[in-house]
DSSP file (Angstrom, degrees, kcal/mol; ACC not computed):
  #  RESIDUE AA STRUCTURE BP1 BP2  ACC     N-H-->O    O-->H-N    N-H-->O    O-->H-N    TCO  KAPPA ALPHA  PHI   PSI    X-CA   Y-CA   Z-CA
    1    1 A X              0   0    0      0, 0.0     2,-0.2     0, 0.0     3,-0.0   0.000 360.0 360.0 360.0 130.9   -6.2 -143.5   80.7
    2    2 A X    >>  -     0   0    0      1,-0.1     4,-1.3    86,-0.0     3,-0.7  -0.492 360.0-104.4 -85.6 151.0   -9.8 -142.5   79.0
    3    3 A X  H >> S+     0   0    0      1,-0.3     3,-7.1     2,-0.2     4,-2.1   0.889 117.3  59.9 -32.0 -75.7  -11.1 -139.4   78.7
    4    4 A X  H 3> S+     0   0    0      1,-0.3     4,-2.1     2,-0.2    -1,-0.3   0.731 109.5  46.0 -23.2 -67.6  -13.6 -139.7   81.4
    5    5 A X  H <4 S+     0   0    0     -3,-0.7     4,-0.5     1,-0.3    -1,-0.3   0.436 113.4  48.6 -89.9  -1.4  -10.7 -140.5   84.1
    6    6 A X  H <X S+     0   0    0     -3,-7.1     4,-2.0    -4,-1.3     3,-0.4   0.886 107.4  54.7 -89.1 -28.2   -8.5 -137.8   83.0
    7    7 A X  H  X S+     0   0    0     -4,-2.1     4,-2.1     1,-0.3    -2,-0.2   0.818 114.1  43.4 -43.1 -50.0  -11.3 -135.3   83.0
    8    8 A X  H  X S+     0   0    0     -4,-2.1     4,-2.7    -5,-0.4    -1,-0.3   0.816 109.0  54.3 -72.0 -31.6  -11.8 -136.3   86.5
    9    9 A X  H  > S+     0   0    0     -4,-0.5     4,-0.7    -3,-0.4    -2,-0.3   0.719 115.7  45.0 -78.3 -22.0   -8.0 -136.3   87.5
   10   10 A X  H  < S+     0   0    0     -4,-2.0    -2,-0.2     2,-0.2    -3,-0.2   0.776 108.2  51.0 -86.3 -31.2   -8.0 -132.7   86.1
   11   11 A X  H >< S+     0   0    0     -4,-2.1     3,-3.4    -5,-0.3    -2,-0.1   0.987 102.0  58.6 -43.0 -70.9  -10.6 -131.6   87.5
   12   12 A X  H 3< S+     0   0    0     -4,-2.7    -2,-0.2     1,-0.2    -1,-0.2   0.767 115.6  48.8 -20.0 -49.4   -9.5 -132.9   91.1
   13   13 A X  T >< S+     0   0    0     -4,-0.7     3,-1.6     2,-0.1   104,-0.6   0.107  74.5 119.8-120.7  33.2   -6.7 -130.6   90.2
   14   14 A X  B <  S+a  117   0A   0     -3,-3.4   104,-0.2     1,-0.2     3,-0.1  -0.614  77.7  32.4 -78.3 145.3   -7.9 -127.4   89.1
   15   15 A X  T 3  S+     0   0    0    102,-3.0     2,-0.3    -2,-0.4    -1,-0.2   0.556 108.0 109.8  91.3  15.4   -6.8 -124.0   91.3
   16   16 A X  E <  S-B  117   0A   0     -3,-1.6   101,-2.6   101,-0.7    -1,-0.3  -0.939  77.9-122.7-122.3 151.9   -3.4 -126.4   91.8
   17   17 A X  E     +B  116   0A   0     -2,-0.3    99,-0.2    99,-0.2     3,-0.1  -0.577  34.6 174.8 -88.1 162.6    0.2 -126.0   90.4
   18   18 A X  E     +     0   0A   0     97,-1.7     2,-0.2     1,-0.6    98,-0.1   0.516  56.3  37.1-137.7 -37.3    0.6 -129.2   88.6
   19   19 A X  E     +B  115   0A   0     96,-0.8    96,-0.7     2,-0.0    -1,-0.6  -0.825  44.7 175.9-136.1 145.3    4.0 -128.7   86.9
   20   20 A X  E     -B  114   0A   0     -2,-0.2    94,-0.2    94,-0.2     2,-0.0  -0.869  30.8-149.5 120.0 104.6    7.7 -126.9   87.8
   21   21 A X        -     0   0    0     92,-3.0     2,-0.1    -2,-0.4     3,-0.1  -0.547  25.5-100.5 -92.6-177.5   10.4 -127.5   84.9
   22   22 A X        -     0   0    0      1,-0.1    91,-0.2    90,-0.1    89,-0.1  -0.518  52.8 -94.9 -89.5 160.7   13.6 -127.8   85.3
   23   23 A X        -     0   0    0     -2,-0.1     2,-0.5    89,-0.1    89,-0.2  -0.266  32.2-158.1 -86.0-161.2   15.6 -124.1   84.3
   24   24 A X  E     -C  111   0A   0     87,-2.0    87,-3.0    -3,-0.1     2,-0.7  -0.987  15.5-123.7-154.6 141.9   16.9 -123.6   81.3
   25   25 A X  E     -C  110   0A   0     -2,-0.5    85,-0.2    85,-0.2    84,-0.1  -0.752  19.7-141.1-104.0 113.9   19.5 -121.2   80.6
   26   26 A X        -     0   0    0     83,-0.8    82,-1.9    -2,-0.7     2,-0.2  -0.496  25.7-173.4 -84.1 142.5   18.8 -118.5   77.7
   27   27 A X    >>  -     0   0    0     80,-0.2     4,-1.5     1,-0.1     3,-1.5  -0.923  42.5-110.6-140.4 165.4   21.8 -117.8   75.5
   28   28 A X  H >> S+     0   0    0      1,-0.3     4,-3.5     2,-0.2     3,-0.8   0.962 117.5  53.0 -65.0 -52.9   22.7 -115.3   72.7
   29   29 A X  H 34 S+     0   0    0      1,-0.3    -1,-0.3     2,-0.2     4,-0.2   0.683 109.0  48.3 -46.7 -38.4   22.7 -118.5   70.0
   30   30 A X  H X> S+     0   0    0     -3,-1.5     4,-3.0     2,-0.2     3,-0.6   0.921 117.2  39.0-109.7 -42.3   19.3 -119.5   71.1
   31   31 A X  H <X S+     0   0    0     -4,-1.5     4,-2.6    -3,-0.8     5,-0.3   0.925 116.8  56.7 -68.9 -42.8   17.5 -115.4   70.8
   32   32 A X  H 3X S+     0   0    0     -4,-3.5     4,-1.0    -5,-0.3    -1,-0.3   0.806 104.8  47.7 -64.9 -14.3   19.7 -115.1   67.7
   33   33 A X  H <> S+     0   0    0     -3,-0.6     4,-1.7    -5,-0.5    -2,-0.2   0.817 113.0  48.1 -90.8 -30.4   18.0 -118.2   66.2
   34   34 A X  H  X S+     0   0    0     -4,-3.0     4,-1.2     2,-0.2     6,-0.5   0.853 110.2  51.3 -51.2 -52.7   14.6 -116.8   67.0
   35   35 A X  H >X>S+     0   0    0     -4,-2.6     4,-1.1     2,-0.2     5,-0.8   0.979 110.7  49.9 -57.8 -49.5   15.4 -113.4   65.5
   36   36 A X  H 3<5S+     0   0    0     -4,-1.0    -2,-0.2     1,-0.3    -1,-0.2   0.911 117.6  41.0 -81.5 -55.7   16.5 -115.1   62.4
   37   37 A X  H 3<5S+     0   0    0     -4,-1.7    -1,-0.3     1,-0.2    -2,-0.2   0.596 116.2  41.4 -43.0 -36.8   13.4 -117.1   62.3
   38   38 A X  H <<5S-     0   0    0     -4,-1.2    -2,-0.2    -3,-0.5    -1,-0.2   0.101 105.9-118.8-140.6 -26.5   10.6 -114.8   63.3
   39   39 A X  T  <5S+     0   0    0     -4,-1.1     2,-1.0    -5,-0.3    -3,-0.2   0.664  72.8 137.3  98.7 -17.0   12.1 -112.0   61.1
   40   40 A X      < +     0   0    0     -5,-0.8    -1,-0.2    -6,-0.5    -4,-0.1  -0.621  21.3 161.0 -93.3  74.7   12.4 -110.2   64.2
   41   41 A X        +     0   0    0     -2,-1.0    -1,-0.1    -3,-0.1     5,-0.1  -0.094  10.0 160.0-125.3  26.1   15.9 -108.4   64.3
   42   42 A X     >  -     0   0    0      1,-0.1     4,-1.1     4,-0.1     5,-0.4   0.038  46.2-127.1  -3.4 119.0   15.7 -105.8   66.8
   43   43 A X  H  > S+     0   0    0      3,-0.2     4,-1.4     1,-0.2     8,-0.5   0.891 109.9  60.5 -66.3 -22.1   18.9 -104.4   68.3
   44   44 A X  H  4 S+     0   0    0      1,-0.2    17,-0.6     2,-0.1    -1,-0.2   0.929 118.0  30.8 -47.9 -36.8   17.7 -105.0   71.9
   45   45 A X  H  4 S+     0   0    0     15,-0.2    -1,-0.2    -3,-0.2    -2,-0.2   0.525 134.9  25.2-104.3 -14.3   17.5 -108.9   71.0
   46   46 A X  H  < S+     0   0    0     -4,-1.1     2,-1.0     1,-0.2    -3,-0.2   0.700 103.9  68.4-125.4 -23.4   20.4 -109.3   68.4
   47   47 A X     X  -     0   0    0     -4,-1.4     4,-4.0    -5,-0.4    -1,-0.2  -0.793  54.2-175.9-121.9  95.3   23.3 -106.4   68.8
   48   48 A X  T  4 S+     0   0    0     -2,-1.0     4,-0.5     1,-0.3    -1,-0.2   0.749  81.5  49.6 -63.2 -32.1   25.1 -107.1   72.1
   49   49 A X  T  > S+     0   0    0      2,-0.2     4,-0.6     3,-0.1    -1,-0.3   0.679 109.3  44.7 -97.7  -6.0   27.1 -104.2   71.9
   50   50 A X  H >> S+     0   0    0     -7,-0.2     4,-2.5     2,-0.2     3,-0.8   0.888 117.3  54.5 -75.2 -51.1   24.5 -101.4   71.1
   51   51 A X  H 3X S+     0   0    0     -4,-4.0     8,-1.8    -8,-0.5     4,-0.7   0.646 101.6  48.7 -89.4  12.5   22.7 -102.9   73.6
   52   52 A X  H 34 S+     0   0    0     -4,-0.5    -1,-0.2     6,-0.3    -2,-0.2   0.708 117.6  45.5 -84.1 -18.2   25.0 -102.9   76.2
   53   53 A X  H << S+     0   0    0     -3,-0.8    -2,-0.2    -4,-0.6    -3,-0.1   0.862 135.5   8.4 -73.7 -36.1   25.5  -99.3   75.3
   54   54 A X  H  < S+     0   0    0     -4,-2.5    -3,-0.2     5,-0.1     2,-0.2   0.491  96.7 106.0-123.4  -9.3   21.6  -98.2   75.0
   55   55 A X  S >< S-     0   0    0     -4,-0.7     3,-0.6    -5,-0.5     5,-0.0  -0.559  71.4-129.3 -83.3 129.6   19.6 -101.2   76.3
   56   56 A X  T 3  S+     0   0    0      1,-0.2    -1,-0.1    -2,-0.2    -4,-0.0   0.921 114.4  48.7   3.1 -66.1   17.9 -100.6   80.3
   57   57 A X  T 3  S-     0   0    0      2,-0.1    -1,-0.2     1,-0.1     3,-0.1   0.459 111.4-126.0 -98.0   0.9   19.4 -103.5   81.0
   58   58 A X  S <  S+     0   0    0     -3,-0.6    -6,-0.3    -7,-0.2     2,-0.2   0.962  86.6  51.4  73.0  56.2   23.1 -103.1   79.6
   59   59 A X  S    S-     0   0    0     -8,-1.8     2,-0.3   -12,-0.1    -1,-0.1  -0.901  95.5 -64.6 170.3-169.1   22.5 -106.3   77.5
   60   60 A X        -     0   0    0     -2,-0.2    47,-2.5    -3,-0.1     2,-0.3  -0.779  41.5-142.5 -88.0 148.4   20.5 -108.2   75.2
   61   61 A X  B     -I  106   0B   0    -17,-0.6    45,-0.2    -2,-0.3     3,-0.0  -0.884  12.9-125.0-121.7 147.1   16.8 -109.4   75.8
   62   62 A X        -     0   0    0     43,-2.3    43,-0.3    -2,-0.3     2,-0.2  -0.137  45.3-107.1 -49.1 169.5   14.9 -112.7   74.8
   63   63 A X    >>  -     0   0    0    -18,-0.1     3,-0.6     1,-0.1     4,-0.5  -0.768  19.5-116.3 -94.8 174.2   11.8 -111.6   73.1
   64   64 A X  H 3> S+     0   0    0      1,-0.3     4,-1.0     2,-0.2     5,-0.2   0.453 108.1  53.2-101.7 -24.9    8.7 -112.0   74.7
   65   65 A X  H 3> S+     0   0    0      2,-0.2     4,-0.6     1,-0.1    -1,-0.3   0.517 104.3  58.1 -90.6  -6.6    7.4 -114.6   72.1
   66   66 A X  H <4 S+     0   0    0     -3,-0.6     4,-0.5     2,-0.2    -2,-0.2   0.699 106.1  39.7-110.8  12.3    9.9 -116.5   72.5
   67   67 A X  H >X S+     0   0    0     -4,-0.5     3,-1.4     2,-0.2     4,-0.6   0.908 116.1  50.7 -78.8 -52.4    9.9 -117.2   76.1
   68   68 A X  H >< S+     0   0    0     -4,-1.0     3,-1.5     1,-0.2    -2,-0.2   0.952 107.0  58.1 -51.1 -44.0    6.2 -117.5   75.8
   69   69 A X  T >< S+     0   0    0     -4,-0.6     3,-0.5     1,-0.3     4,-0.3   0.898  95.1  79.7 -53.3 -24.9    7.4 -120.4   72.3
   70   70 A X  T X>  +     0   0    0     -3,-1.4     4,-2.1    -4,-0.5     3,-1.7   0.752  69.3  91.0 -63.5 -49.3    9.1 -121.9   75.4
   71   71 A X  H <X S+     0   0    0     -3,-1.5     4,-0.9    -4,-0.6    -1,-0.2   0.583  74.2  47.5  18.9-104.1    6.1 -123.4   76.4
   72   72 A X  H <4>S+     0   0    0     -3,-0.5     6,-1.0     2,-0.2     5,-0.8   0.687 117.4  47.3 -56.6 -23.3    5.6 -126.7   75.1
   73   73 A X  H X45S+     0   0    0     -3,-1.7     3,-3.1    -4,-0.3    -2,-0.2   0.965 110.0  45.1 -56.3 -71.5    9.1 -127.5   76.1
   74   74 A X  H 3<5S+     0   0    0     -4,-2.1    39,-0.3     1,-0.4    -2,-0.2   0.521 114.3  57.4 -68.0  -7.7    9.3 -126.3   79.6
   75   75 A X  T 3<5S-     0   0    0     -4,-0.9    -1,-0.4    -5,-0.2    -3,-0.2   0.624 112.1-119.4 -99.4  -5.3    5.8 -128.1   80.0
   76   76 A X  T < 5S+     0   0    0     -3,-3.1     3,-0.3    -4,-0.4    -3,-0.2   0.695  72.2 134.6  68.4  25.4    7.1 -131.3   78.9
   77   77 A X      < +     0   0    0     -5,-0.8    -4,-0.2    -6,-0.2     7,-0.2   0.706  65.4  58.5 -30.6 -52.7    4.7 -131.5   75.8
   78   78 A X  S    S+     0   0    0     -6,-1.0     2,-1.2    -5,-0.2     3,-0.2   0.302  72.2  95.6 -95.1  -7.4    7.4 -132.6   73.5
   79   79 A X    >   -     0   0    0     -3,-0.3     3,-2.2     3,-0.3    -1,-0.1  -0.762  50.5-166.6-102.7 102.5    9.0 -135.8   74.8
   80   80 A X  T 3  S+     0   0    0     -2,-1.2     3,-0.5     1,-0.2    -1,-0.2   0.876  88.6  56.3 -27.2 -57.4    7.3 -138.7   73.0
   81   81 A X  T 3  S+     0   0    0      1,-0.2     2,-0.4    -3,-0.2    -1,-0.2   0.814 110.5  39.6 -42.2 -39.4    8.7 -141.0   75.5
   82   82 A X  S <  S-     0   0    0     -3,-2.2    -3,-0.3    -6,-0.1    -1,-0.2  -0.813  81.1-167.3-122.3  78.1    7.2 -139.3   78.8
   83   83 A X        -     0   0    0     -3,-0.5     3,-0.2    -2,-0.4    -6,-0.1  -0.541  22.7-142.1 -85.7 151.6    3.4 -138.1   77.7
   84   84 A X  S    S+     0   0    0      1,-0.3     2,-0.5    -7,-0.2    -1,-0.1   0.925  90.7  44.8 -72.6 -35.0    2.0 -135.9   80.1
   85   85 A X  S >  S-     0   0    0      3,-0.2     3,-2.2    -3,-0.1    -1,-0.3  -0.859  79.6-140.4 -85.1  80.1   -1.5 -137.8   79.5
   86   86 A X  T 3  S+     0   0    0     -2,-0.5     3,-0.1     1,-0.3    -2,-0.1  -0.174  92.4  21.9 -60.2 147.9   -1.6 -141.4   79.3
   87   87 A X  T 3  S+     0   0    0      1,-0.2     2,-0.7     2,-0.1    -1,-0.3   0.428  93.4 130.9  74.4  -6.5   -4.2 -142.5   76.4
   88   88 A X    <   -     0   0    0     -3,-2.2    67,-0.2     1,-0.2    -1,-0.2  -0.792  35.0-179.8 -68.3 112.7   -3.7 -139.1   74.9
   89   89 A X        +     0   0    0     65,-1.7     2,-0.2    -2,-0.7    -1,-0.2   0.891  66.7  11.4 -68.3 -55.1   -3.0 -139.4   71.4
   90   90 A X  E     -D  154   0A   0     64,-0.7    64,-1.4     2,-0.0     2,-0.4  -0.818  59.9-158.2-126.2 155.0   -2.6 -135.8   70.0
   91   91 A X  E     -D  153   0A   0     -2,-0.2     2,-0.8    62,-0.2    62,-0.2  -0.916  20.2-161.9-126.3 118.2   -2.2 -132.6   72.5
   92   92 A X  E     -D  152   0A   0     60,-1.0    60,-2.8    -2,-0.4     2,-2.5  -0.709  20.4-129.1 -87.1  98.6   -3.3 -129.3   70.2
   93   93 A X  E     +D  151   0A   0     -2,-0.8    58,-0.2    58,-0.2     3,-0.1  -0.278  32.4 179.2 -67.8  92.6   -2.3 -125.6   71.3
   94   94 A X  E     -     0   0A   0     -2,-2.5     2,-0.2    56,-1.1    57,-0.2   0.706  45.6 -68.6 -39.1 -52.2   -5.8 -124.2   71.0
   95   95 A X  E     -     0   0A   0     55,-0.5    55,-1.2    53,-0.0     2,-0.3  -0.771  34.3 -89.0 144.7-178.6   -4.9 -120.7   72.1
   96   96 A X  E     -D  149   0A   0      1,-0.2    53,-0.2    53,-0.2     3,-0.1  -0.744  20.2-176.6-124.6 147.9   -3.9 -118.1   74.5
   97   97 A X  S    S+     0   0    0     51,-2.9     2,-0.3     1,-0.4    -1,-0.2   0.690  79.6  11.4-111.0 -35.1   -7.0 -116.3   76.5
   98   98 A X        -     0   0    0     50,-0.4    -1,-0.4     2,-0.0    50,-0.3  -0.876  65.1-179.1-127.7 159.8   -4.1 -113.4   78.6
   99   99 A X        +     0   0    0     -2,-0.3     2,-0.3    48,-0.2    48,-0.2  -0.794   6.0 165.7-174.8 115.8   -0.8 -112.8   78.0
  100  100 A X  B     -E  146   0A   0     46,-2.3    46,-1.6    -2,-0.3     2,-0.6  -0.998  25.5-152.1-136.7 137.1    1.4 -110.6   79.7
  101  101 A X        +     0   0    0     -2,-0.3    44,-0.2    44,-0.2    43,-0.1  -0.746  16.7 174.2-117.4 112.7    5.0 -110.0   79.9
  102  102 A X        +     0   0    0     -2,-0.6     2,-0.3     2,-0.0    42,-0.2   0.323  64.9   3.1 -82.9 -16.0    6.1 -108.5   83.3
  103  103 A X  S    S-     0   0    0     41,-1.2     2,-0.4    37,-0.0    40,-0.1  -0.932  75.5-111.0-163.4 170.7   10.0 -108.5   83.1
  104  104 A X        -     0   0    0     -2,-0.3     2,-0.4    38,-0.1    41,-0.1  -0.769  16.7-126.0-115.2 179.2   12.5 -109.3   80.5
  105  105 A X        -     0   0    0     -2,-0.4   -43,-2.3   -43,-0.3     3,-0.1  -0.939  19.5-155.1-119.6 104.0   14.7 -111.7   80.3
  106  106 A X  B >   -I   61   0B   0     -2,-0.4     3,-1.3   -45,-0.2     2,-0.3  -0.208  39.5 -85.2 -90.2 161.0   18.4 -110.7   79.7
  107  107 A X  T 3  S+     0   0    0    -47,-2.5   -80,-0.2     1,-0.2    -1,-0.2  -0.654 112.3  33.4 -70.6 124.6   20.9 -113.3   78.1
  108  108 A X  T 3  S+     0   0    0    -82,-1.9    -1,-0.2    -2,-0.3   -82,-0.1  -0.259  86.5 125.3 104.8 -35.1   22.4 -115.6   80.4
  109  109 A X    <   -     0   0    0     -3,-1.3   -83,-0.8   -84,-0.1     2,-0.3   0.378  55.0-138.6 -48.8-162.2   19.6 -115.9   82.6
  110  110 A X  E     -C   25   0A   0    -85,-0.2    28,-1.9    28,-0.1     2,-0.3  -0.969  21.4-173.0-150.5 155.9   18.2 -119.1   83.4
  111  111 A X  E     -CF  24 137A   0    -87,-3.0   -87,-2.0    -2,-0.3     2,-0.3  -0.937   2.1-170.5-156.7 153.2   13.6 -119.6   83.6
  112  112 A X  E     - F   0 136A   0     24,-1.2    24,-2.4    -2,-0.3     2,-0.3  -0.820  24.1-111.3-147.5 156.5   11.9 -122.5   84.7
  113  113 A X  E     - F   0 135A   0     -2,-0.3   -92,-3.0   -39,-0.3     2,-0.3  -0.640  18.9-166.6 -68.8 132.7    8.1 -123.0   84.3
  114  114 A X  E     - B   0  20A   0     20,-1.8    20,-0.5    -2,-0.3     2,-0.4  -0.753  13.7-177.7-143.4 112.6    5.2 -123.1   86.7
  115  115 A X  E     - B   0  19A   0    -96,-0.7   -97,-1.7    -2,-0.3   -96,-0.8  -0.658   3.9-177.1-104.1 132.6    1.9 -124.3   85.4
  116  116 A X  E     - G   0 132A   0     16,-2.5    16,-3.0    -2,-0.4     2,-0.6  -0.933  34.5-108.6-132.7 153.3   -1.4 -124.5   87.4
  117  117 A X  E     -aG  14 131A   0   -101,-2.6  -102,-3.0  -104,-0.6  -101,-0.7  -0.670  31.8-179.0 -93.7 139.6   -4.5 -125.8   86.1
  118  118 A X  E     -     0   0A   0     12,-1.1     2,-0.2    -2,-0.6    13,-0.2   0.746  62.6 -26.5 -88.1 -58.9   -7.2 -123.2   85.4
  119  119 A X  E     - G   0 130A   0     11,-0.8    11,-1.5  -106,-0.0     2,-0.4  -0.945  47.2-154.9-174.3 168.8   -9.9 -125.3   84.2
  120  120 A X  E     + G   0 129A   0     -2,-0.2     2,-0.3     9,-0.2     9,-0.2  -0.977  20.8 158.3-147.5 119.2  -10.9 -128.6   82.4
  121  121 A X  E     - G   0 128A   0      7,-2.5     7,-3.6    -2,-0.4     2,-0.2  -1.000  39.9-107.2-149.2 168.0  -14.0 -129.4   80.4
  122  122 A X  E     + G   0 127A   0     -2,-0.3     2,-0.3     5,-0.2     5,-0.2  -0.632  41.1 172.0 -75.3 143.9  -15.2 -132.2   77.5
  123  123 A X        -     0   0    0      3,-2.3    -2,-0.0     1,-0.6    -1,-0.0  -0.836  53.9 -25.4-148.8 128.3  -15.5 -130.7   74.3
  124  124 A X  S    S-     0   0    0     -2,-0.3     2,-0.6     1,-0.2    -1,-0.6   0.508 127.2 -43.6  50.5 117.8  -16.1 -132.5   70.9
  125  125 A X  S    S+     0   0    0     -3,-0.1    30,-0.3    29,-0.1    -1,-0.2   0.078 126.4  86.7  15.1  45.7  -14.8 -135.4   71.7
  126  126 A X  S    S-     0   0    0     -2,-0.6    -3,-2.3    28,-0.2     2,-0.3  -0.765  74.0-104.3 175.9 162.7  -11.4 -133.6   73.7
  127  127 A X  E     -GH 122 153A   0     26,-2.9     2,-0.7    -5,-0.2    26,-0.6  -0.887  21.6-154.2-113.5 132.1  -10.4 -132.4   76.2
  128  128 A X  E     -GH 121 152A   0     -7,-3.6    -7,-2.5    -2,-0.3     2,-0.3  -0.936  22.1-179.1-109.2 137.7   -9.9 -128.2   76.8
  129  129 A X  E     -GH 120 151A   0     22,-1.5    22,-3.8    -2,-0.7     2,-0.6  -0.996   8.4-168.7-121.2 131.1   -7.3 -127.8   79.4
  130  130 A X  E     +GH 119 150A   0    -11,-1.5   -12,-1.1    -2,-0.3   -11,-0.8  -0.905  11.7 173.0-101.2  93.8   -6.3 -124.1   80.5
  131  131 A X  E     -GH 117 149A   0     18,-1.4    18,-4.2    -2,-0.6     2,-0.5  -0.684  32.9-119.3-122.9 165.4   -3.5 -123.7   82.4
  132  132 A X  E     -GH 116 148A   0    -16,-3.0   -16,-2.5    -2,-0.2     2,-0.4  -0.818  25.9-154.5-102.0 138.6   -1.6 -120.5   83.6
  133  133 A X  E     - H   0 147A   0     14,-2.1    14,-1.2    -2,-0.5     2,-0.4  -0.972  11.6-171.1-112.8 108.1    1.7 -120.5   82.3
  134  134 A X  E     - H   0 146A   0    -20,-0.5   -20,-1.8    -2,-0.4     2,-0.4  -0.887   7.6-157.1-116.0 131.3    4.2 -118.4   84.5
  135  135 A X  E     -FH 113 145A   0     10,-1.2     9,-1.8    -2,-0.4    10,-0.7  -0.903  17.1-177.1  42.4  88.8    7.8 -117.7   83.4
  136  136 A X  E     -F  112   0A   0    -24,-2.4   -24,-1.2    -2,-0.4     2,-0.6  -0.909  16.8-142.2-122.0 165.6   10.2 -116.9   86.1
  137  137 A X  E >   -F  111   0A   0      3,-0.4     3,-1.9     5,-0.3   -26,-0.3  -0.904  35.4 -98.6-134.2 126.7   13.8 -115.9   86.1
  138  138 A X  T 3  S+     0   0    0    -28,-1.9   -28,-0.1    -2,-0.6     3,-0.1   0.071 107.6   6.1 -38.6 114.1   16.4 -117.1   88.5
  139  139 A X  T 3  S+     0   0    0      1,-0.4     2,-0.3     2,-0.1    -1,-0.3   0.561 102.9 109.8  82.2  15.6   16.7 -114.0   91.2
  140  140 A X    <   -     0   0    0     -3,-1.9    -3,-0.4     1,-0.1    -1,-0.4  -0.917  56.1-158.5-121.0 139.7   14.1 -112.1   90.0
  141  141 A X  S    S+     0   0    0     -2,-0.3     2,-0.1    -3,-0.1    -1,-0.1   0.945  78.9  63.5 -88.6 -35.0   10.6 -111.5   91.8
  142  142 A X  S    S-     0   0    0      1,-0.1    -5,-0.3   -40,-0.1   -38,-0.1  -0.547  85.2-131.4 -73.4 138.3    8.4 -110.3   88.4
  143  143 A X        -     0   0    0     -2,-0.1    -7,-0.2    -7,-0.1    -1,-0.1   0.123   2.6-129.4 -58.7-170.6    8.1 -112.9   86.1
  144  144 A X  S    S+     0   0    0     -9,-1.8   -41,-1.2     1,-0.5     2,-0.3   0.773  81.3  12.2-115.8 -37.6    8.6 -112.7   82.8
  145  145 A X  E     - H   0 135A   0    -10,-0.7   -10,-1.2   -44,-0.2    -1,-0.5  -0.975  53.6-177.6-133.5 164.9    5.6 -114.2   81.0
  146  146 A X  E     +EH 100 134A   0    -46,-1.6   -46,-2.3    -2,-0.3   -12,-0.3  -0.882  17.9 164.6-160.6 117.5    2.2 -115.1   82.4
  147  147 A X  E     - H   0 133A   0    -14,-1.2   -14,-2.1    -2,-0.3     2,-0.7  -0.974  44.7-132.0-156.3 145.6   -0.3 -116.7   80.2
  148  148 A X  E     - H   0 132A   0    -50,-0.3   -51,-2.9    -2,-0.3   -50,-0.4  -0.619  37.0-157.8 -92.8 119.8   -3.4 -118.5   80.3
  149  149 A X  E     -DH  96 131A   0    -18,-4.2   -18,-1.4    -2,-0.7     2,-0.6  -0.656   2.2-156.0 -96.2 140.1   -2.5 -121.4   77.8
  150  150 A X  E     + H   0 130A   0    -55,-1.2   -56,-1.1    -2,-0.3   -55,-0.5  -0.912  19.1 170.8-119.7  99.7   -5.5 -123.3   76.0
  151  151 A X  E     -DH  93 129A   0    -22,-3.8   -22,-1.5    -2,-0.6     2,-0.4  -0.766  27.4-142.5-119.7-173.3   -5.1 -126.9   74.7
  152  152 A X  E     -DH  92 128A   0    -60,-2.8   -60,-1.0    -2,-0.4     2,-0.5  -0.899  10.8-152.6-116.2 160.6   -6.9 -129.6   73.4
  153  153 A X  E     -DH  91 127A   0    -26,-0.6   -26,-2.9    -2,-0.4     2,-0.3  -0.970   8.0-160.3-139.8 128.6   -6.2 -133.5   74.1
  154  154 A X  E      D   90   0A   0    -64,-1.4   -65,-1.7    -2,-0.5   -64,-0.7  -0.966 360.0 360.0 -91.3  89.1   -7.2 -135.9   71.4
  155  155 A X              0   0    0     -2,-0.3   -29,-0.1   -30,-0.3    -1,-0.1   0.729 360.0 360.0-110.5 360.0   -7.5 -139.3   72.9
């Protein structure tokens, strides 16, 4: 598909949810590999037993960047096989324009994505797509993250 006709297919589908992942179940392995990564070694997010002892939530919490890191997964960005864009070469995270996180997310839950498209315009030879990126966590009404996600598509 060329630019022109995605531009137009995105358009069509601006102010619409577009996208739903499947959930995904957050686990201590996956926060502890994040912590370890990111430097980021909190007892809320690494120490299971302080934080069932001092924690709100009687447990350990994802961090809030890395549900937000979640992203490109849960949008289905990453599978070579299935591109979200036919004729799109390269897709570029651009940047974030809001970002809020409304809830946590304990260990064990499970979050799925729901993306709606924001806006679409040509720029430099690309495409800017904005889409609101929503978080949610199985049985919970606040999300967890909500951000307006900025890329580019190269085609």
């Amino acid at each position: 598909m060329a630019l022109e006709e995605t531009l137009a297919d995105l358009s069509a589908k601006v102010g619409t949810e577009v996208h739903v992942s499947d959930w995904l179940g957050i686990n201590q392995q996956m926060i502890d590999d994040f912590a370890r990564a990111t430097r980021d070694q909190q007892w809320i997010h690494v120490d299971p037993r302080r934080a069932a002892a001092d924690s709100p939530y009687k447990t350990t919490i994802a961090h809030g960047y890395f549900t937000l890191s979640l992203y490109p997964y849960l949008r289905g960005l990453v599978d070579e096989k299935k591109p979200l864009f036919p004729g799109v070469r390269n897709i570029i995270n651009y940047g974030i324009n809001k970002l809020r996180f409304p809830n946590a997310v304990p260990v064990g839950s499970r979050i799925r994505a729901r993306c709606k498209v924001l806006a679409v315009e040509d720029v430099k030879n690309s495409l800017q797509l904005t889409e609101e990126y929503t978080v949610e966590i199985e049985g919970q009404s606040r999300p967890a993250c909500v951000a307006e996600c900025v890329m580019r598509l190269y085609f």
